[in-house]
N, C-alpha and C positions, 0 to 999 in steps of 0.2 A: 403685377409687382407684389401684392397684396399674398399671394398662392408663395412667389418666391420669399420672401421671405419667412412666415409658416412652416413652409420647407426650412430651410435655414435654423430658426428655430428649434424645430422636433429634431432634426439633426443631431445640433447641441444638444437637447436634454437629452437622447440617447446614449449619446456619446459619457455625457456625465454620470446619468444612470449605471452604465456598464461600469464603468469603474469603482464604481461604488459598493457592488456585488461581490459580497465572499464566498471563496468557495470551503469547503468543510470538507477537512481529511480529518479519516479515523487515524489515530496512532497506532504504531505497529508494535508491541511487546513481543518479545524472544525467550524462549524457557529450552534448555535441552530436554530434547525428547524422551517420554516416560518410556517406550517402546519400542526402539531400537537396541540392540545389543550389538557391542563389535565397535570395529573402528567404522567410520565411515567415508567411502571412498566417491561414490556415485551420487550427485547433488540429486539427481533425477529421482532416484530411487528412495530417497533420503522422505523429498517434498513430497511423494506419491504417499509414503508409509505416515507423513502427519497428517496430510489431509483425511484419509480413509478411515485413521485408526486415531486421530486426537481432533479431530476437525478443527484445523488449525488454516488459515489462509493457504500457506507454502512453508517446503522445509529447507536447509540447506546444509550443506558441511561447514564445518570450521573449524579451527586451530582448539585445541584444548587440550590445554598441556603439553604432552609429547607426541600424541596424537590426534585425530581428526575426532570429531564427535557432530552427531544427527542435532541441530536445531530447528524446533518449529517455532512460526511468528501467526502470533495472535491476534486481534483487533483487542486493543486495551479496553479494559472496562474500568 
C-alpha cells in the first residue's frame, strides 16, 4: 500500500511540475525587404530571397499600398 501511494504522490508532483513549466517563444519582427525589387508575387520566392540574402527566419508577400511587397521576419532583438 505504502509503493501505491508514493506512486500516487510522484504522479501529482509531476503533474504539478508540468504545469508549472514555461515555455519561451522568440518574438518575430517584420521589416520589408532591403532586397527585393518589384512587386512581389511568389511567397516562396519572396522567403528563399530573405533567408539567403538577409538571414531572416522566413519571407512573405503582403499588401503594400497598391501593391504586394517582399517581407522578411526576424527574431527581435
Amino acid at each position: 500500500m505504502n509503493t501505491k501511494l508514493i506512486l500516487a504522490l510522484l504522479f501529482c508532483f509531476l503533474l504539478i511540475a508540468s504545469n508549472e513549466m514555461q515555455v519561451g517563444e522568440a518574438k518575430v519582427c517584420q521589416r520589408r525587404s532591403q532586397t527585393w525589387s518589384g512587386v512581389c508575387i511568389n511567397t516562396g520566392n519572396c522567403s528563399r530571397q530573405c533567408k539567403q540574402q538577409e538571414d531572416a527566419r522566413f519571407g512573405a508577400c503582403h499588401r503594400n499600398g497598391f501593391g504586394f511587397a517582399c517581407f522578411c521576419y526576424f527574431t527581435c532583438k
